[in-house]
N, CA, C, O and CB atoms as a CASP TS submission, in Angstrom:
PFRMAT TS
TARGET T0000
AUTHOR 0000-0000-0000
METHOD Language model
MODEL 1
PARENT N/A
ATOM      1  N   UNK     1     -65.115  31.993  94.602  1.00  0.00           N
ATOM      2  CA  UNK     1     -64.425  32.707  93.549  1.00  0.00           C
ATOM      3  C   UNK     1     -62.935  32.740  93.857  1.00  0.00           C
ATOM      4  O   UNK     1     -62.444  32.853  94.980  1.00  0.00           O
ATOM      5  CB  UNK     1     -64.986  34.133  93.390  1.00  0.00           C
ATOM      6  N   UNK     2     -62.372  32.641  92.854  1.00  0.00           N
ATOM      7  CA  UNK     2     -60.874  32.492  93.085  1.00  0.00           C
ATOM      8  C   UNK     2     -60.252  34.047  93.512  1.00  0.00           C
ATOM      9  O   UNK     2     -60.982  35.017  93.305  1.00  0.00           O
ATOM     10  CB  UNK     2     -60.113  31.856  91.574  1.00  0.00           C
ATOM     11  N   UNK     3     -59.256  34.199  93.950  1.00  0.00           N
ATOM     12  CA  UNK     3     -58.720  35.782  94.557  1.00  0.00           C
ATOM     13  C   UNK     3     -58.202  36.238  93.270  1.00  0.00           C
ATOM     14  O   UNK     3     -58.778  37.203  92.765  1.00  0.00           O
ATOM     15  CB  UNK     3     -57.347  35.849  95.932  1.00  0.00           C
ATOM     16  N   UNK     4     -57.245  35.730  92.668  1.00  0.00           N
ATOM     17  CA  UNK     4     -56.756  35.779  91.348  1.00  0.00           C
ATOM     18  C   UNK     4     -57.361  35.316  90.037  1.00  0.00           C
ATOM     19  O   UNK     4     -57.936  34.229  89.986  1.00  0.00           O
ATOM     20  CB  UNK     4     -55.759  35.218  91.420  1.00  0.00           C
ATOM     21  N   UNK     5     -57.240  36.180  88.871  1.00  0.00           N
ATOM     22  CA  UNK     5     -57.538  35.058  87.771  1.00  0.00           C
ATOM     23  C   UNK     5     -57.195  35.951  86.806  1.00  0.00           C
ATOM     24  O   UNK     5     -57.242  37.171  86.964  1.00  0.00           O
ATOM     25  CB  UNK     5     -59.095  34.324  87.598  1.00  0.00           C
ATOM     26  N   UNK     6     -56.726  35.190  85.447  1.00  0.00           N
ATOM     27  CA  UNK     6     -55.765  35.398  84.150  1.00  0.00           C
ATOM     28  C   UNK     6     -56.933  35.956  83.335  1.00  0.00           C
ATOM     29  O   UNK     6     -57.875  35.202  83.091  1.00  0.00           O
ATOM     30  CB  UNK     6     -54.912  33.875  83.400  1.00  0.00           C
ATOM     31  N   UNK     7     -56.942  37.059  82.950  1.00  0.00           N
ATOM     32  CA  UNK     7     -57.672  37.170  81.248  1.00  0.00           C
ATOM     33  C   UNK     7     -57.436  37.647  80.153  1.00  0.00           C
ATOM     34  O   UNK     7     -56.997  38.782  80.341  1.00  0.00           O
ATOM     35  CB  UNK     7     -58.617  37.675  81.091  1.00  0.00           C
ATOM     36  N   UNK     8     -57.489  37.375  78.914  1.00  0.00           N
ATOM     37  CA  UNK     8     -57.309  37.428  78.021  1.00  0.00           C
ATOM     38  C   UNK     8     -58.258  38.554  77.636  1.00  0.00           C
ATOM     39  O   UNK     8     -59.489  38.547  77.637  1.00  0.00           O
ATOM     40  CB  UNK     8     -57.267  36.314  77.574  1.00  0.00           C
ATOM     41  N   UNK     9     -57.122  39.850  77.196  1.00  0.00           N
ATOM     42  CA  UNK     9     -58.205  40.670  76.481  1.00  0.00           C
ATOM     43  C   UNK     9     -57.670  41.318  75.450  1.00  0.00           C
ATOM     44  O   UNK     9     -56.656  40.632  75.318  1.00  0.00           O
ATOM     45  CB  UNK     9     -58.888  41.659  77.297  1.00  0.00           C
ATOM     46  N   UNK    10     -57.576  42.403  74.345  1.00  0.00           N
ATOM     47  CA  UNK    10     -57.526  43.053  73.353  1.00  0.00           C
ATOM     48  C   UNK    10     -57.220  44.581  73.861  1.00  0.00           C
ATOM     49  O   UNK    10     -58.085  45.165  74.514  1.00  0.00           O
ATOM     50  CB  UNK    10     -58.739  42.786  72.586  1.00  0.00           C
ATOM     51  N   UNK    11     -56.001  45.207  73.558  1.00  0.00           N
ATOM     52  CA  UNK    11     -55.578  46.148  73.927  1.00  0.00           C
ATOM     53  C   UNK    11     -56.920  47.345  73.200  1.00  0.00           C
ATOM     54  O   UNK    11     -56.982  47.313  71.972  1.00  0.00           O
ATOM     55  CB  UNK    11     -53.957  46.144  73.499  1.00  0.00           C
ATOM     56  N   UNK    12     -57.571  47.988  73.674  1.00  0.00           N
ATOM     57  CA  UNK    12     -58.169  49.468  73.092  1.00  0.00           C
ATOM     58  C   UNK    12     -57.335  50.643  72.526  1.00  0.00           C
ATOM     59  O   UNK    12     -57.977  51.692  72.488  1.00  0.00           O
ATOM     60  CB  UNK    12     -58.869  50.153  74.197  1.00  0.00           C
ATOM     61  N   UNK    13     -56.219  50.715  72.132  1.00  0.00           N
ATOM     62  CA  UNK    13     -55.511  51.029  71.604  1.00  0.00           C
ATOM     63  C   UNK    13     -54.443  50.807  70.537  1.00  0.00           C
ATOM     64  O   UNK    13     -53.980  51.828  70.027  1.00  0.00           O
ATOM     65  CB  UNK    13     -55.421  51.216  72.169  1.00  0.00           C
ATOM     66  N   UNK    14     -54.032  49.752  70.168  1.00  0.00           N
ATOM     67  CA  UNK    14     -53.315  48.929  68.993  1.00  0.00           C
ATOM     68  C   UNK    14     -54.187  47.535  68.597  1.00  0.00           C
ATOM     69  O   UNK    14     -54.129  46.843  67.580  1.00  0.00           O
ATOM     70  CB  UNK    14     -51.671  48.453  69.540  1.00  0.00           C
ATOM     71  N   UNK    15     -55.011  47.403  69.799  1.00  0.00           N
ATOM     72  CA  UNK    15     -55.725  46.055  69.124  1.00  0.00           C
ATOM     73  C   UNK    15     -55.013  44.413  69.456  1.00  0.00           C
ATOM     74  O   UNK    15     -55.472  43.271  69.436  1.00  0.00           O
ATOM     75  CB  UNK    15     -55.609  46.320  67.319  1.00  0.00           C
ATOM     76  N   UNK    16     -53.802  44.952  69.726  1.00  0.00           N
ATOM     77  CA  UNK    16     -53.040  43.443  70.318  1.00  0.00           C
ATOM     78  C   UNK    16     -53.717  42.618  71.371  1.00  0.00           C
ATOM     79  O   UNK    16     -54.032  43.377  72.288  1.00  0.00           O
ATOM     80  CB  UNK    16     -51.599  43.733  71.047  1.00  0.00           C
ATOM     81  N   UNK    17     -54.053  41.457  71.610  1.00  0.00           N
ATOM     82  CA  UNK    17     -53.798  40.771  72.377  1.00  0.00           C
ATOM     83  C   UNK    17     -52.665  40.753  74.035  1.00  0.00           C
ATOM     84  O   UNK    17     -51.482  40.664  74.364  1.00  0.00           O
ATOM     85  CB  UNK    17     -53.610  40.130  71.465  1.00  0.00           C
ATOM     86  N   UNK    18     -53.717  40.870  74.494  1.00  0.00           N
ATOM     87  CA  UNK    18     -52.776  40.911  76.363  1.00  0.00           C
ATOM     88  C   UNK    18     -53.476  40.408  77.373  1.00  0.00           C
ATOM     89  O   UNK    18     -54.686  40.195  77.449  1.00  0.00           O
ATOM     90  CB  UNK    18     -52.435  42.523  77.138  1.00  0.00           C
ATOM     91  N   UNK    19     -52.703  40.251  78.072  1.00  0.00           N
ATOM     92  CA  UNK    19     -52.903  39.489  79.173  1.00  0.00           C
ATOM     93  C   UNK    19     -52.915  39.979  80.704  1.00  0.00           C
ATOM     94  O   UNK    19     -51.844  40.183  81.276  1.00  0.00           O
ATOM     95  CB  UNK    19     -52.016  38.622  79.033  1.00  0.00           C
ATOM     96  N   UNK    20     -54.277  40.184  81.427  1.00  0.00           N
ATOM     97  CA  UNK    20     -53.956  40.718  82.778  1.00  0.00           C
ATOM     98  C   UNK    20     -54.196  40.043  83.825  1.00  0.00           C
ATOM     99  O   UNK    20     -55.230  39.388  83.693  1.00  0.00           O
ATOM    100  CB  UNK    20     -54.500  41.771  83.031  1.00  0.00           C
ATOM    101  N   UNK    21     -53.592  39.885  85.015  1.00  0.00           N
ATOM    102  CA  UNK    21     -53.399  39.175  85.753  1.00  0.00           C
ATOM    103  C   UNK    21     -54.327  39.833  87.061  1.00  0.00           C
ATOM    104  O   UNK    21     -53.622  40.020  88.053  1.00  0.00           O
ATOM    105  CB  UNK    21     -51.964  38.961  85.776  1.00  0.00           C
ATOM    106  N   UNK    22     -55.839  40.233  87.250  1.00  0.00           N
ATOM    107  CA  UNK    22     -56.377  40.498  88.083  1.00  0.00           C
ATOM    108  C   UNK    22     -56.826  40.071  89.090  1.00  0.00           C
ATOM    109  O   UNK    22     -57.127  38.880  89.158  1.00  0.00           O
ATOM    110  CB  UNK    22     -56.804  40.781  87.809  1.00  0.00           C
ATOM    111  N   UNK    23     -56.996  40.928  90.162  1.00  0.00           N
ATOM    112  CA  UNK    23     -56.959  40.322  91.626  1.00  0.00           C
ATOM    113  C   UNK    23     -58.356  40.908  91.944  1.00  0.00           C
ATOM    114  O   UNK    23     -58.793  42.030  91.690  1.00  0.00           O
ATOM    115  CB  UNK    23     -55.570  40.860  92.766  1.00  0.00           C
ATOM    116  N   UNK    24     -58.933  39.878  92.555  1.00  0.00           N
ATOM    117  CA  UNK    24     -60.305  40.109  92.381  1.00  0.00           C
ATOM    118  C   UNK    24     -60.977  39.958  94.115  1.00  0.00           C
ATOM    119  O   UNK    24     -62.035  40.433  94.528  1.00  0.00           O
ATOM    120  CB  UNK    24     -60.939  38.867  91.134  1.00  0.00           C
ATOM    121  N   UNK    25     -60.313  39.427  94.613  1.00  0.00           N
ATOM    122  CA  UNK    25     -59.961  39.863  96.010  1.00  0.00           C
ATOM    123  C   UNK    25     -60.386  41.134  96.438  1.00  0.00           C
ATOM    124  O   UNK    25     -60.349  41.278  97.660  1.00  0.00           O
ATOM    125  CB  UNK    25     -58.606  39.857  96.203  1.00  0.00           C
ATOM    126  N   UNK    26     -60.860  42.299  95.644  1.00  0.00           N
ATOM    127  CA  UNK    26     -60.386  43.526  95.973  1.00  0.00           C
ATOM    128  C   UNK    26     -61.695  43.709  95.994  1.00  0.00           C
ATOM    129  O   UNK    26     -61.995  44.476  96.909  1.00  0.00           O
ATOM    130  CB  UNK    26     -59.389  44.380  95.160  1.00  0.00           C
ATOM    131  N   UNK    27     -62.706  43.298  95.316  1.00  0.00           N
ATOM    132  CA  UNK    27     -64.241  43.737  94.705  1.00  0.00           C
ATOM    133  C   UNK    27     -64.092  45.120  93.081  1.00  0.00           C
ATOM    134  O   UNK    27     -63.129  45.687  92.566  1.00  0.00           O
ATOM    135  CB  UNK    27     -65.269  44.744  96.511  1.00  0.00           C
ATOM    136  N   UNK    28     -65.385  45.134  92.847  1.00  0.00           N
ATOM    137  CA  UNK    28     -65.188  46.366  92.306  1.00  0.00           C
ATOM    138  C   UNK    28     -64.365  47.224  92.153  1.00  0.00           C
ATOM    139  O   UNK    28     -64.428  48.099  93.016  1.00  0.00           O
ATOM    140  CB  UNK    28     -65.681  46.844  92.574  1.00  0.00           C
ATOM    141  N   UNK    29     -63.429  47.384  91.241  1.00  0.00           N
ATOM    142  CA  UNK    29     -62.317  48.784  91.293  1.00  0.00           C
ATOM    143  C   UNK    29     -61.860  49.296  89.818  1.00  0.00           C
ATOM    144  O   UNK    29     -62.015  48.591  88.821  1.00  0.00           O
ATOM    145  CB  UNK    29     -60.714  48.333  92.160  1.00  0.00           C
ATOM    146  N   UNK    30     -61.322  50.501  89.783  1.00  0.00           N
ATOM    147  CA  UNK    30     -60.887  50.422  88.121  1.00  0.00           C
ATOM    148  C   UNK    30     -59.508  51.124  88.520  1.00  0.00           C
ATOM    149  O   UNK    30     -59.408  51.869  89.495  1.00  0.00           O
ATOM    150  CB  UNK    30     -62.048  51.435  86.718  1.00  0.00           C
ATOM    151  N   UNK    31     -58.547  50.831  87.734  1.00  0.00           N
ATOM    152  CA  UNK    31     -57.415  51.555  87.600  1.00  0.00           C
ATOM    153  C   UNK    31     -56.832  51.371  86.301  1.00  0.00           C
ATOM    154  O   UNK    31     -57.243  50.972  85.211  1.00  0.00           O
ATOM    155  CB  UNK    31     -56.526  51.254  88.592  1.00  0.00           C
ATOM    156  N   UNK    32     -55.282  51.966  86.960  1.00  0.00           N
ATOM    157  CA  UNK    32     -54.691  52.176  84.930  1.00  0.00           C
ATOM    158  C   UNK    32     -53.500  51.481  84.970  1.00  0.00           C
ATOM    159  O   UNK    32     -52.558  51.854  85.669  1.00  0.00           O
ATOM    160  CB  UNK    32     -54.182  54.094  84.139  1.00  0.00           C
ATOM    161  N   UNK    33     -53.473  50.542  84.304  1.00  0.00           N
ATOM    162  CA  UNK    33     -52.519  49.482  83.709  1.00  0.00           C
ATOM    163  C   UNK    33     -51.494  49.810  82.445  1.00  0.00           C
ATOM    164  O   UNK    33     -52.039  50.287  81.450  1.00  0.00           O
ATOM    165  CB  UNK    33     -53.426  48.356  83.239  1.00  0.00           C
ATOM    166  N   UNK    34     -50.500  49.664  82.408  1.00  0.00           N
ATOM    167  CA  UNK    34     -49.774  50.107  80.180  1.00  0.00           C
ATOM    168  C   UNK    34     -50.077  48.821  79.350  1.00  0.00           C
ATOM    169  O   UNK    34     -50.002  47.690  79.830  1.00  0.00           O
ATOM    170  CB  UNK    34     -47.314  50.310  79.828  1.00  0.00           C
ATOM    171  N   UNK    35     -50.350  49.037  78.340  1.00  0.00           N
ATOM    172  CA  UNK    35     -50.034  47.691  77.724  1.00  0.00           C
ATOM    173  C   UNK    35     -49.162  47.467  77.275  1.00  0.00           C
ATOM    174  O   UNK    35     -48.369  48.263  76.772  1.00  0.00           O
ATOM    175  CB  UNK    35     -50.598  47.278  76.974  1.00  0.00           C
ATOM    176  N   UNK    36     -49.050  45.888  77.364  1.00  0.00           N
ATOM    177  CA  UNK    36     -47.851  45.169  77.249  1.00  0.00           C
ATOM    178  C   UNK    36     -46.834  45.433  76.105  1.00  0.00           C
ATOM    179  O   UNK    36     -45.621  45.638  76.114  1.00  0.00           O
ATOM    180  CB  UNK    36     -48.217  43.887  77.192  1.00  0.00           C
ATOM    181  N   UNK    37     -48.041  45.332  74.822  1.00  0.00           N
ATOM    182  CA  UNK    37     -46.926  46.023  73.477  1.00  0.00           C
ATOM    183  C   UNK    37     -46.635  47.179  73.406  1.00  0.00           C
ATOM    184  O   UNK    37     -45.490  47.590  73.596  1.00  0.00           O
ATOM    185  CB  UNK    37     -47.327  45.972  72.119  1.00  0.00           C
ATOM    186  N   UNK    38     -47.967  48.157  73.018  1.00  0.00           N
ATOM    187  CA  UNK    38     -47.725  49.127  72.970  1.00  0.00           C
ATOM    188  C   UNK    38     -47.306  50.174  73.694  1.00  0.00           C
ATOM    189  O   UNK    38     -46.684  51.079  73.139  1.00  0.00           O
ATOM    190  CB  UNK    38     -48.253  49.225  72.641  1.00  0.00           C
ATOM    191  N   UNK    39     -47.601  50.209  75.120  1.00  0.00           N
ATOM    192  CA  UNK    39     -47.284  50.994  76.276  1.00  0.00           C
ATOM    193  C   UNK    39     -48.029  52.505  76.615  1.00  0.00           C
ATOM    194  O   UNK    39     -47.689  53.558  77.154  1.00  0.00           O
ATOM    195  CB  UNK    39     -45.838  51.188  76.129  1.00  0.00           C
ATOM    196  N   UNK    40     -49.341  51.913  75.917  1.00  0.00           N
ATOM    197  CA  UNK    40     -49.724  52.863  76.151  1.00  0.00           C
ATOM    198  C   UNK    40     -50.756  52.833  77.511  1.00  0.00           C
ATOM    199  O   UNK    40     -50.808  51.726  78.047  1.00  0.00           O
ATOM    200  CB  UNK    40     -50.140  53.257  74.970  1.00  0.00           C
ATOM    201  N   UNK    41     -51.534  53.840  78.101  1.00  0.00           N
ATOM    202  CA  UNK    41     -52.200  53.487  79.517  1.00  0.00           C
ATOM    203  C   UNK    41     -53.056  53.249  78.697  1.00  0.00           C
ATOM    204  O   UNK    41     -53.112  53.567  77.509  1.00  0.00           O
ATOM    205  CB  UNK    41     -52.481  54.439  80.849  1.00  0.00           C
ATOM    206  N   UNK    42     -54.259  52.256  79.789  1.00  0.00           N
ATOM    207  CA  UNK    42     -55.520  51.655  79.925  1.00  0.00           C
ATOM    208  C   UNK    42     -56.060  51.409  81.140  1.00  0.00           C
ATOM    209  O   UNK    42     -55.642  50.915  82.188  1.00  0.00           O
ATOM    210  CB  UNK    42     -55.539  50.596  79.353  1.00  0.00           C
ATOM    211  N   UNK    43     -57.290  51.958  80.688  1.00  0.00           N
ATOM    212  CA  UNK    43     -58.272  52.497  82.213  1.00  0.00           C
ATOM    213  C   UNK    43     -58.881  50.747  82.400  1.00  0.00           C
ATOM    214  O   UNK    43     -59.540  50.356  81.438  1.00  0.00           O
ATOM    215  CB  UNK    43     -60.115  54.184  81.786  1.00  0.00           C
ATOM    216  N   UNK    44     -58.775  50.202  83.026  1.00  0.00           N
ATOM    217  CA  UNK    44     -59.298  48.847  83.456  1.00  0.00           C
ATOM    218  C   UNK    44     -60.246  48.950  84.568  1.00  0.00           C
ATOM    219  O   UNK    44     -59.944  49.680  85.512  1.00  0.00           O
ATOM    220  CB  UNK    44     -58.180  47.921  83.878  1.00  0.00           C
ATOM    221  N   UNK    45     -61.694  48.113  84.578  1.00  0.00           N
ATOM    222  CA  UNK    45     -62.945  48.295  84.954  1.00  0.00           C
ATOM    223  C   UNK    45     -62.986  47.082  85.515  1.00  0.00           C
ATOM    224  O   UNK    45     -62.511  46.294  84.697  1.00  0.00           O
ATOM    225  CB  UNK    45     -63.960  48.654  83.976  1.00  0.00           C
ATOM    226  N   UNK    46     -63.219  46.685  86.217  1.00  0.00           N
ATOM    227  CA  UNK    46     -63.407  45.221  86.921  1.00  0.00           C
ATOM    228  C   UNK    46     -64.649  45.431  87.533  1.00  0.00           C
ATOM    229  O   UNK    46     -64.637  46.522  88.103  1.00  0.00           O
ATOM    230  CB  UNK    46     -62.235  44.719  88.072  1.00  0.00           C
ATOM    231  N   UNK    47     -65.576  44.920  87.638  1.00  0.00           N
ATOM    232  CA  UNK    47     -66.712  44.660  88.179  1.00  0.00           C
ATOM    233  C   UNK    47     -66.980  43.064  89.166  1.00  0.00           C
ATOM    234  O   UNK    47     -66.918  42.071  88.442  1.00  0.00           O
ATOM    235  CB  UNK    47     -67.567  44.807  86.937  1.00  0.00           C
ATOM    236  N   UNK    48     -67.180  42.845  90.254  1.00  0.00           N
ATOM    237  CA  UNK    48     -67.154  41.744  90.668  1.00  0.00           C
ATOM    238  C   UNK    48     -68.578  41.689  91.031  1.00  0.00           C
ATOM    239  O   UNK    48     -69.134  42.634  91.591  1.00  0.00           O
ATOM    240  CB  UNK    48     -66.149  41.498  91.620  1.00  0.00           C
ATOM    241  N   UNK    49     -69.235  40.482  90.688  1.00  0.00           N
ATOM    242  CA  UNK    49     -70.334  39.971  90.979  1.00  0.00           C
ATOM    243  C   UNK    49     -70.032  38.544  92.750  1.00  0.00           C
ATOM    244  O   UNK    49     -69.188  37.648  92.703  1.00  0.00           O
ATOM    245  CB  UNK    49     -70.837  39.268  89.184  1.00  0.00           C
ATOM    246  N   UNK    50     -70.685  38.717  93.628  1.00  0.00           N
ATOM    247  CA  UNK    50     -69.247  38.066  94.772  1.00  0.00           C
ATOM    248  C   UNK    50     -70.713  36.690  94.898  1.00  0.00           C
ATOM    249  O   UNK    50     -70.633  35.492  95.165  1.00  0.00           O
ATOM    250  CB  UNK    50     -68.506  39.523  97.061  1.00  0.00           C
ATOM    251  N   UNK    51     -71.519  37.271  94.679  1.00  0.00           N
ATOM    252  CA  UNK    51     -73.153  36.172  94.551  1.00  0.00           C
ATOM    253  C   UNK    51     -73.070  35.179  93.636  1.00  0.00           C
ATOM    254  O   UNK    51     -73.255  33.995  93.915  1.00  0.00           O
ATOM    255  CB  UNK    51     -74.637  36.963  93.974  1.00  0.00           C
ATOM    256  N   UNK    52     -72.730  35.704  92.268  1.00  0.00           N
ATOM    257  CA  UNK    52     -73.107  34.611  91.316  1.00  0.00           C
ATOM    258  C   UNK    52     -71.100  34.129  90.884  1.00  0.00           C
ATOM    259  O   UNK    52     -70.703  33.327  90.039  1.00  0.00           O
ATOM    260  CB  UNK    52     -74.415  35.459  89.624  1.00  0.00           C
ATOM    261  N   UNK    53     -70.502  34.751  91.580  1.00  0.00           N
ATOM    262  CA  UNK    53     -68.826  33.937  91.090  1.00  0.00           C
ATOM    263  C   UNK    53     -68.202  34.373  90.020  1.00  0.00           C
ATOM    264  O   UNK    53     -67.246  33.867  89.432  1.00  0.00           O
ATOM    265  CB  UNK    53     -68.843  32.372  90.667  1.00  0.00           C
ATOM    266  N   UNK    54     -69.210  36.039  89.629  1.00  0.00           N
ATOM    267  CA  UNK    54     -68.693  35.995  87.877  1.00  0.00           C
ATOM    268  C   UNK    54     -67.995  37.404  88.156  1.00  0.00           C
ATOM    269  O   UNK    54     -68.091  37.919  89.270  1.00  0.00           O
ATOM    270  CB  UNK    54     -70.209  36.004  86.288  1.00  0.00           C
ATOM    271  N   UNK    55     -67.342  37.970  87.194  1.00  0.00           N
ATOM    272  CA  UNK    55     -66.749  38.830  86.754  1.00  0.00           C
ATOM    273  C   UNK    55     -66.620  39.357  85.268  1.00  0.00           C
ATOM    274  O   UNK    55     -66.604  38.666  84.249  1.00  0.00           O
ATOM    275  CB  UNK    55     -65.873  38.552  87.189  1.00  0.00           C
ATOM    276  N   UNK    56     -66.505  41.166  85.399  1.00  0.00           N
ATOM    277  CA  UNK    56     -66.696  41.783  84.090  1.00  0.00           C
ATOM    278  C   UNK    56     -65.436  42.598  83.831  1.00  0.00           C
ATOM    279  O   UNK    56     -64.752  43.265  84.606  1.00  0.00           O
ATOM    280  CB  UNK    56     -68.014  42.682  84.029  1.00  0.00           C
ATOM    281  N   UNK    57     -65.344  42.409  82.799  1.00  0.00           N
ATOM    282  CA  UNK    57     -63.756  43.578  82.542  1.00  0.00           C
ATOM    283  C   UNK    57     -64.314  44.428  81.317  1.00  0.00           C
ATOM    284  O   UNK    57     -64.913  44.012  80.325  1.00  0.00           O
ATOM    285  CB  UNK    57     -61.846  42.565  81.893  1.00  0.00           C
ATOM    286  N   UNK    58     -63.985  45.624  81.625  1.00  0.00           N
ATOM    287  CA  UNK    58     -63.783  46.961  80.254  1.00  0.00           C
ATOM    288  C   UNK    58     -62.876  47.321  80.412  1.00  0.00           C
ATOM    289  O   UNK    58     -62.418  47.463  81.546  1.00  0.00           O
ATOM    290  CB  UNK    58     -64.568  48.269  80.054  1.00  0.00           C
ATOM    291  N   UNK    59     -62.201  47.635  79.265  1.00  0.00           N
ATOM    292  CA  UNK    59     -61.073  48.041  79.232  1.00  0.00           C
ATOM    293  C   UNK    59     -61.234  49.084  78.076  1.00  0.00           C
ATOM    294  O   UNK    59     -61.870  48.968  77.028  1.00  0.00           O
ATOM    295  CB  UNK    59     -60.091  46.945  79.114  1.00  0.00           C
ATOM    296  N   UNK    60     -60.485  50.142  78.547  1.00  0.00           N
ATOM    297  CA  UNK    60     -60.778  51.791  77.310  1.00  0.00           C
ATOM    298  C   UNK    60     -59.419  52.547  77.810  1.00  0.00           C
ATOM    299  O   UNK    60     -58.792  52.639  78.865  1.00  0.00           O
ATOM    300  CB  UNK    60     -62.703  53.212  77.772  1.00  0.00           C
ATOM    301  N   UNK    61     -59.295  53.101  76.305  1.00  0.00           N
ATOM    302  CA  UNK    61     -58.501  54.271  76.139  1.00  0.00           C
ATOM    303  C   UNK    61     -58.057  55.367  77.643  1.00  0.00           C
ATOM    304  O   UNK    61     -58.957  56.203  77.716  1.00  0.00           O
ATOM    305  CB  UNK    61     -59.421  55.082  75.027  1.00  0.00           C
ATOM    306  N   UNK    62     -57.502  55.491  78.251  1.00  0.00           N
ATOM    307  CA  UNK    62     -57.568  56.777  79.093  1.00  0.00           C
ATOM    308  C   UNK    62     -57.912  57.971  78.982  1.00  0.00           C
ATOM    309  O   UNK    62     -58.085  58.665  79.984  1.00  0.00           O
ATOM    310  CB  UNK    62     -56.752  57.035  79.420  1.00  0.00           C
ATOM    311  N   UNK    63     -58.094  58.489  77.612  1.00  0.00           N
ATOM    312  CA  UNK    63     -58.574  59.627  77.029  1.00  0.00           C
ATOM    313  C   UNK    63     -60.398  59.172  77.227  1.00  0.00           C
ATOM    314  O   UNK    63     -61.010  60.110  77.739  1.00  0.00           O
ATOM    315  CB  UNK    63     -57.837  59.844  75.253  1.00  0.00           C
ATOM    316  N   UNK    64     -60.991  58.360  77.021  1.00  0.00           N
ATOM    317  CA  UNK    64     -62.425  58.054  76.345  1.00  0.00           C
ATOM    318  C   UNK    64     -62.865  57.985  78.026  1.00  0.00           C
ATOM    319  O   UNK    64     -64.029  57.747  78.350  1.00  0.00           O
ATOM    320  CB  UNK    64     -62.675  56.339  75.073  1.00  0.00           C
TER
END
C-alpha cells in the first residue's frame, strides 16, 4: 500500500468537490480538515484495511 494517496471527495457541507491528500501510513485515524472552498471543518474518517491494500474515507459535518 502506498504511504500517501490523493482522493477525490465531495465536501458534506456545500457539496463542492475537493481534494485530500491522505497519509495512510498512519493506520486508522479520524481528524478535522477545512474545506478547500468553503472553509468550513470536516470530521475525516480513514479506515485502513493493511491485509487487503484498501482504504475507506467518510467524511461529515463536525456538528453530525
Amino acid at each position: 500500500m502506498q504511504a500517501m494517496d490523493e482522493a477525490d471527495l465531495q465536501c458534506p457541507h456545500c457539496g463542492e468537490p475537493i481534494s485530500l491528500l491522505l497519509d495512510l501510513s498512519g493506520g486508522t485515524q479520524s481528524y478535522i480538515e477545512d474545506c478547500q472552498v468553503c472553509c468550513q471543518p470536516i470530521h475525516v474518517s480513514v479506515w485502513v484495511d493493511e491485509g487487503n491494500d484498501e482504504y475507506q474515507v467518510d467524511l461529515r459535518r463536525e456538528q453530525d
